[in-house]
N, C-alpha and C positions, 0 to 999 in steps of 0.2 A: 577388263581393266581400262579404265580411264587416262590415255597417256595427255601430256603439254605439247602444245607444237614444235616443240624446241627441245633440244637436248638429248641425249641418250643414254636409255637403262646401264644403268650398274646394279649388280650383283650384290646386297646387304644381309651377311652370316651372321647370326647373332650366336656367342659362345657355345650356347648348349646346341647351338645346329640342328632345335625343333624343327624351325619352319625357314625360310628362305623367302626376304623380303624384297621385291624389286623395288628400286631406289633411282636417282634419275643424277646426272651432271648437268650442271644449268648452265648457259650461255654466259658471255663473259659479261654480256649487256646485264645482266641478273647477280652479276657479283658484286660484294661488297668491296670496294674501291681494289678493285681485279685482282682479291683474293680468290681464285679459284675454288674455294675450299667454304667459302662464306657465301650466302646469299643479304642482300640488301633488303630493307625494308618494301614492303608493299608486293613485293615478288607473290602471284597467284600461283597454289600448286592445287592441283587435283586430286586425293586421294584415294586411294583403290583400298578395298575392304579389308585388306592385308593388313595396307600401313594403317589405315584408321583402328584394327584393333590391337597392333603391335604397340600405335600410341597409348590408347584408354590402358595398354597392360603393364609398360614402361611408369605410367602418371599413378599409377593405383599404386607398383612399386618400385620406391629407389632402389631396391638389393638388386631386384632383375634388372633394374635399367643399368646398374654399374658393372654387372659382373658380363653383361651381354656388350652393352656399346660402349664402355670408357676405354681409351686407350690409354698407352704410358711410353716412354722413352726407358730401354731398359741399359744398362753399362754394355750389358753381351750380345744382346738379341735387339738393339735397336728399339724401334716405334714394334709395339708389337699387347693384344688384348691384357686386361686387367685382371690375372687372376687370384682372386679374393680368399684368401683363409678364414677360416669360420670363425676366428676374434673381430676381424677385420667388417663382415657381416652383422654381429654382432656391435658393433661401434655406430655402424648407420642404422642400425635399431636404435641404440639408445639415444641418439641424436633428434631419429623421428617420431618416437615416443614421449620424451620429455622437452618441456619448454627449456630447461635449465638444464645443466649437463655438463661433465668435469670430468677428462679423462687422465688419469696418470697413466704415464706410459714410457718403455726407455726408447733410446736412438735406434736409427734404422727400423722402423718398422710398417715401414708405409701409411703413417698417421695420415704425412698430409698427403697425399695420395687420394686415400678413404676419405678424408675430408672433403676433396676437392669435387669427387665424386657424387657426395651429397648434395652440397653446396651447386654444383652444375643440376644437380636434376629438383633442385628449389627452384631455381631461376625460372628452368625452361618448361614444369606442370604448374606452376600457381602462377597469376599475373599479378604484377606489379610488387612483387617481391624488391628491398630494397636490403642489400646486403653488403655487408661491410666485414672488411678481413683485416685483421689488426696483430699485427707482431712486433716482437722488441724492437726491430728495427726495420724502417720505411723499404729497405731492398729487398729482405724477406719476405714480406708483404706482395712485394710485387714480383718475386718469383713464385709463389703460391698463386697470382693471378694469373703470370703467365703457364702455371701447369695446367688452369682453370682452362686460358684460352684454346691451350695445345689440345685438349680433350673435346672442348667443342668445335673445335678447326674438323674433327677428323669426325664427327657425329653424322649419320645419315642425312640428306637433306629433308626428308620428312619428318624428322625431330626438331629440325633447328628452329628457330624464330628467327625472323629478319633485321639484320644490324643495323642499329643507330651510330652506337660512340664504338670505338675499338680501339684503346692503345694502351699505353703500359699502367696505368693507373686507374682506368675503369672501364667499364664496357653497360652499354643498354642494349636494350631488345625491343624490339617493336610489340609488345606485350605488356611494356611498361616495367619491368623489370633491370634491377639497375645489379652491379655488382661492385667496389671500388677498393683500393688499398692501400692502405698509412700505416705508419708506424704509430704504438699505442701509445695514446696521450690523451690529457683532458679536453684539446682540442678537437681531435681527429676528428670525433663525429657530433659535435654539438651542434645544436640549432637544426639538425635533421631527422628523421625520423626513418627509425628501420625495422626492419618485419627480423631481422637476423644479426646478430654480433658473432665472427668466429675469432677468437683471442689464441694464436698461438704461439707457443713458449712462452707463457704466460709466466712461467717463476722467473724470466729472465728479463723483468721487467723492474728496473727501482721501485721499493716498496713508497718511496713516496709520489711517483709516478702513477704505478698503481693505484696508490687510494685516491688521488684526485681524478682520474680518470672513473673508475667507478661512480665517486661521487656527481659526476656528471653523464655517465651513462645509463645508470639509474631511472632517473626519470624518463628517458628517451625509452627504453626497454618497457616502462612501466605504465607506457600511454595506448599499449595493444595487450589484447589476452590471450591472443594466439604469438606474439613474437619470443624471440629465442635468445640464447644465450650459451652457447659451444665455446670450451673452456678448454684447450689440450697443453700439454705441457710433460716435458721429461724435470725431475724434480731441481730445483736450485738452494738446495738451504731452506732456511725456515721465513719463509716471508710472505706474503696474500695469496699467492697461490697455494701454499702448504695452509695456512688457515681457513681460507676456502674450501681444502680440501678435507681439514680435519673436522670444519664443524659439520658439513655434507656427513661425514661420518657416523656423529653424534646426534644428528637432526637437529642441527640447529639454522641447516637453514633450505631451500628447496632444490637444489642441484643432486640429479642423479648421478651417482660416480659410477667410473668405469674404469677398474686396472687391468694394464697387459702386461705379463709379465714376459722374460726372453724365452722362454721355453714355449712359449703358444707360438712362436716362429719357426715352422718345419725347418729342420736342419742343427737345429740352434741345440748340442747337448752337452753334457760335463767338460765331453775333450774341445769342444766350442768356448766353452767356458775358461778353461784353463787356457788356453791359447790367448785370448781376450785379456785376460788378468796381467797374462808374461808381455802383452806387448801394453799395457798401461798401466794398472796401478790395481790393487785392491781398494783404495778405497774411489777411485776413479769409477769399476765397475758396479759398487756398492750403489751407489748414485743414480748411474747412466743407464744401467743395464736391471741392477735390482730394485729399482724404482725407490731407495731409501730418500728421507729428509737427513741431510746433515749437513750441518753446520760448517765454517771455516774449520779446517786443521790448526792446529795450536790456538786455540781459544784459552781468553782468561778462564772462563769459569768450563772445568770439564765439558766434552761431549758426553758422556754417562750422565752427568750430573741435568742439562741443559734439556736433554730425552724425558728427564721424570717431572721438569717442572708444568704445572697446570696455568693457563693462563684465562683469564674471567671475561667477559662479558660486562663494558661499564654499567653500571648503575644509571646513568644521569652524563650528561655534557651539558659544559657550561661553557661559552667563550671560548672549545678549543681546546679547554679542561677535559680530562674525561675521568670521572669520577667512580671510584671503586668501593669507596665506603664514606659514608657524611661523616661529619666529625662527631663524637658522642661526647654530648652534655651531662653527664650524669645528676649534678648539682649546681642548682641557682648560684644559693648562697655557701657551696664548699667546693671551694673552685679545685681543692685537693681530687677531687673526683672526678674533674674533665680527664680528660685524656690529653696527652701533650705531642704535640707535633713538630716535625722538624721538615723545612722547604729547600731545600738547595738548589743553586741556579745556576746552569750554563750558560752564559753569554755568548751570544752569536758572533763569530769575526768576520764574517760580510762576505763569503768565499762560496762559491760555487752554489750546493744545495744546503750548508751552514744552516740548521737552525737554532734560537734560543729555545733552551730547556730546562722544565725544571720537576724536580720529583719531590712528592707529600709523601713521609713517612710518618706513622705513627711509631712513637717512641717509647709508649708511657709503658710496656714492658716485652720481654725478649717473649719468640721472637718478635724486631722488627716489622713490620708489614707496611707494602707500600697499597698508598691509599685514594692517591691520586697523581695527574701526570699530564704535562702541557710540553707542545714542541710545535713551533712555530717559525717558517723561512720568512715570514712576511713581517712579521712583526716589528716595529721600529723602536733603537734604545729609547724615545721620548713616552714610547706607549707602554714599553714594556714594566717598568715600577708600580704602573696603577692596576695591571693585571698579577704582579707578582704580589700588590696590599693587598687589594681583593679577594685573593685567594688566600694567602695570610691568614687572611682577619676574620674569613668564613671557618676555618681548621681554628679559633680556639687561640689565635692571636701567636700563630705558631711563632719558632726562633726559623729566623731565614740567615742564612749563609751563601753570598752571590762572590761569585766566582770575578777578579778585576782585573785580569791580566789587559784585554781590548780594548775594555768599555767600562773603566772606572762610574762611568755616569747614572748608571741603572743603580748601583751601590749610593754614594751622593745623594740622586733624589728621593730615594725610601728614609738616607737619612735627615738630609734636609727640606726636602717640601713634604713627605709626609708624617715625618716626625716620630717613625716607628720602632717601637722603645725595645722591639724582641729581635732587633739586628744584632747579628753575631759580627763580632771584631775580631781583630788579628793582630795579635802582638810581635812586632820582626825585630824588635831595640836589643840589644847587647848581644849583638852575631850569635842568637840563637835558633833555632830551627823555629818557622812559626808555630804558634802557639794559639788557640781559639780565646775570647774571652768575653767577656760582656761591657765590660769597665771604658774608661777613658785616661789615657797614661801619655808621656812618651812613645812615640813607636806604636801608636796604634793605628790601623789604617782600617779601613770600611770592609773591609773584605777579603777573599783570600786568594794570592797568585800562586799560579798552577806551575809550581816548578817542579825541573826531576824527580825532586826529592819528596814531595809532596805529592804527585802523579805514583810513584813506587808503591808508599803507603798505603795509599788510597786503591791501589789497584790490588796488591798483598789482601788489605785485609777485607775488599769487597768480596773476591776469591774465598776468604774464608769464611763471611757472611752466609754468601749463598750454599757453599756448598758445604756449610756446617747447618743449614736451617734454620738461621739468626737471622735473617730479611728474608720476607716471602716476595716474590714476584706476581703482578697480579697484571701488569698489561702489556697485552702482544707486540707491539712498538718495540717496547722495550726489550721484552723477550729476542725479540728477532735480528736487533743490535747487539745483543748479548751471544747471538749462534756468529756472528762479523766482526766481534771483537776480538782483535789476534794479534800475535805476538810478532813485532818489529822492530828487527834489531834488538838493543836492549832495555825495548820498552811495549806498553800495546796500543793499538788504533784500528781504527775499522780498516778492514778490507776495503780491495779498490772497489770505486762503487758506492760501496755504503755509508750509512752514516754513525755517528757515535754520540752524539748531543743529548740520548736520555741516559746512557750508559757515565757518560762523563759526571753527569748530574750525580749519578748514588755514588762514582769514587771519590765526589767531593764530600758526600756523604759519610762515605765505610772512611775517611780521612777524621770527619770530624768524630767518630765515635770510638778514635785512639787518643782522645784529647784528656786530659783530666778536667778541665772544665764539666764538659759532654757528661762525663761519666758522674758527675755530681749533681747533673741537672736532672738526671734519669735513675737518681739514687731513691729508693725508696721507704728506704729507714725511717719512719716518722719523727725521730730527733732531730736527725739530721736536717731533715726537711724545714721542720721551724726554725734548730739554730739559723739555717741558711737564710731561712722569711725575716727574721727578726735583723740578722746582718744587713741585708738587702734594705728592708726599714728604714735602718741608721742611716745608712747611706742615703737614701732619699730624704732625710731629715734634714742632712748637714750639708750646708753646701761647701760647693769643692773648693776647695784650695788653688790660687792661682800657681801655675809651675814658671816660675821663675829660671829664665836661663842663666847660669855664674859662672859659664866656662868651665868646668868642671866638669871629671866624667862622672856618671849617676849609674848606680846597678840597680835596677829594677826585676822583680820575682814577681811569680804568677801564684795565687791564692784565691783559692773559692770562683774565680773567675776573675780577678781583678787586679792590677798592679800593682804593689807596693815596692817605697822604695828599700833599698836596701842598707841601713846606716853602717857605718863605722865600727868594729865592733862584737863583739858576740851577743848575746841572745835578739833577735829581731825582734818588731812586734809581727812581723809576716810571720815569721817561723813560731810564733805565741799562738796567733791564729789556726796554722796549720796544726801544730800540737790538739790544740783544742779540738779541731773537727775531726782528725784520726782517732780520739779518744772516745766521738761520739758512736 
């Protein structure tokens, strides 16, 4: 054996207690800024036949290297070796076999641990490994580094690499190997390039956070053929972690899954189980422990119901659009055969992650289906009217319905700079509940405010849409604001956290399809439908009558979709009209 001039042998047991590796304590001149426990860059060692084949057998395996040299901090026994249950083994298989990889798994189970494990013996057998640790929030992150460093503090000196950086946020190695950690964002790792991404508690990250961060790690991920992507995560609801997870399921997309369930945890049985439940909850454990997806508790639309729906894969994006079915044309010249659609819009109120939303339903027969679906935090009221014609006027000239309580202005310019003639109105004149309409009266206003009484309905019979089978659900967005929609107080809104801006959109929706207007736009009776053409006709014939103000009060009724007034008197011509069309 080969000794250094300096320092003196230590004793290095590796778990199974094969062989016994002499190992050396280096002078303090040779520490990394006089951590005893670290050597510095450039430090020469010499190595004896031992350690050179204990290294090539540690580099050839992560499992040996973690189960023999990681250490841990335990609650009862202190600092003390790593020892590995055969899931746990299994987990840094799938990790070093697949470039992609997605672990469900519940709390306590030494994920990150296992993780860390891996993750330290990337660093220190491939050079120039560039690794990045990303968790919901920036201090996890950096307690999962500092577990990193704990483990390599205490590694033999003939394994280590020589320190460059060392503090709470990243560490390098004199091998070129970097390791760093943020909390996950679309920021965190942009403009860099990594050999490694480990994302944990991944379900507890905002799904709108999540997808912008994807959408920007993506390419980073997609610029090497050997980089990676370790996905861990105990489950949170239904949101990109659970979609990631499901379509991994279905092969829809490259990620190797791997679940652990509480019973692969020696110790962990029935009366474990039952103990666990009495001091939390059932459906707490259902989550944490049985690795289930569910939703908020007290959700508008069931948890039963919420489990059976399927969500799609768009077709097509457009602008932000994501597109679930193109509008079908059936006929040139028999416009009876297009199909009819209806747009509804949430208007953004400028607040936190607020965004504008709005949902394409096809109408033209039960059930409902939606068909397309836009949400957008960026989007500005001056831009948003030429994104909601556009889409419009691609759907078949659909009837749109925007939402005015915030931002009158979006409503406005559809009506006056674009002149767009399938804007639904709302009639509030003679202190009556509003009312949808197409016409122009007294009391009519651009659009529709989102009052209690209106939010009720809307919520009522979206409730009964879905979970009658009358609107089909087709994009996960939506879906997954749909598992966060819950009940507060005595009304519903997203959980804290989440958002509701596509959700809102279809109760303005399931609102408008309690209308009688609605219901005669979507009537299919072919009588009806022409007297309704040929009514519509006249009116576009004749032009309107000026409404003179006399100081008087005026009662105004809703018919076919359109004001009349109400004279003096018994028999109307409103109510002549309505006669007529029930007869049809």
């Amino acid at each position: 054996m080969v000794k250094r001039g300096r320092g003196r042998p230590r004793k290095i047991q590796p778990v199974e207690e094969r062989i016994e590796i002499e190992d050396y304590e280096i002078d303090s001149s040779d520490t990394y800024r006089d951590n005893p426990l670290l050597k510095k860059a450039g430090v020469k060692i010499e190595y004896t036949q031992e350690q050179i084949d204990e290294y090539i057998r540690c580099a050839k395996d992560p499992i040996y290297f973690a189960e023999n040299y990681i250490k841990i901090v335990n609650v009862d026994e202190g600092l003390m070796k790593f020892r590995m249950w055969p899931f746990q083994k299994q987990m840094i298989k799938t990790y070093h076999e697949n470039r992609f990889s997605i672990t469900k798994c519940p709390r306590q189970v030494g994920k990150t641990t296992t993780s860390v494990a891996y993750l330290l013996w990337l660093v220190l057998f491939a050079e120039r490994q560039n690794v990045a640790v990303l968790a919901n929030k920036g201090s996890l992150a950096r307690d999962i580094l500092a577990k990193f460093q704990l483990a390599y503090e205490n590694l033999p000196m003939f394994l280590q690499q020589g320190v460059m950086v060392w503090n709470k946020g990243n560490v390098e190695l004199e091998n070129g190997s970097k390791i760093m950690a943020a909390s996950t964002s679309s920021s965190a790792i942009r403009g860099g390039s990594f050999n490694c991404v480990f994302l944990d508690e991944f379900a507890f990250v905002p799904n709108n956070i999540a997808e912008e961060f994807f959408n920007s790690v993506y390419p980073v991920i997609s610029s090497g053929k050997t980089t990676k992507i370790i996905i861990v995560s105990t489950p949170n609801g239904m949101n990109l972690f659970y979609k990631l997870w499901m379509d991994a399921i279905n092969k829809k997309n490259n990620y190797k899954t791997f679940e652990i369930h509480w019973s692969m945890v020696p110790g962990r049985d029935e009366a474990w189980k039952e103990e666990t439940i009495r001091n939390t909850s059932e459906r707490q454990f259902r989550q944490e422990f049985e690795t289930e997806f569910l939703g908020s508790s007290n959700t508008l639309v069931s948890g039963y119901k919420l489990q059976t729906i399927v969500y799609r894969d768009p077709v097509a994006n457009h602008d932000m659009m994501k597109i679930y079915e193109h509008p079908v044309k059936e006929g040139i010249n028999d416009a009876k055969s297009d199909h009819l659609y209806c747009l509804c819009v949430d208007v953004s109120e400028g607040k936190n992650l607020d965004s504008s939303a709005f949902q394409v339903i096809d109408i033209s027969q039960t059930p409902y289906k939606q068909v397309a679906s836009y949400a957008s935090s960026s989007i500005t009221p001056i831009l948003f009217p030429t994104v909601i014609y556009n889409a419009a006027r691609y759907y078949n000239d659909a009837y749109v319905l925007v939402e005015i309580n915030n931002n009158p202005q979006v409503a406005d310019s559809l009506h006056a700079d674009f002149e767009y003639e399938n804007l639904w109105k709302v009639f509030t004149g003679n202190k009556k509940p509003q009312q949808l309409s197409a016409g122009f009266a007294r009391g009519i206003q651009m659009g529709l405010k989102m009052s209690p009484q209106v939010k009720a309905i809307g919520c009522s019979n979206l409730k009964t849409l879905i979970e009658g089978d009358k609107l089909l659900i087709n994009d996960f967005d939506t879906y997954s604001e749909l598992t966060t929609f819950e009940q507060q107080k005595n009304s519903f809104a997203a959980a804290l956290g989440a958002n509701d801006d596509l959700v809102m959109s279809l109760v303005i929706f399931a609102w408008a399809t309690t209308q009688q207007y609605f219901k005669e736009i979507v009537n299919h009776d072919i009588r009806k439908q022409i007297q309704l053409e040929q009514m519509n006709q006249v009116d576009e014939d004749v032009l309107p009558a000026p409404i003179i103000d006399d100081g008087l009060e005026h009662e105004f009724d809703m018919v076919g979709g359109d004001m009349w007034e109400v004279a003096d008197g018994s028999p109307t011509y409103a109510n002549f009209i309505r006669n007529r069309l029930e007869r049809l």
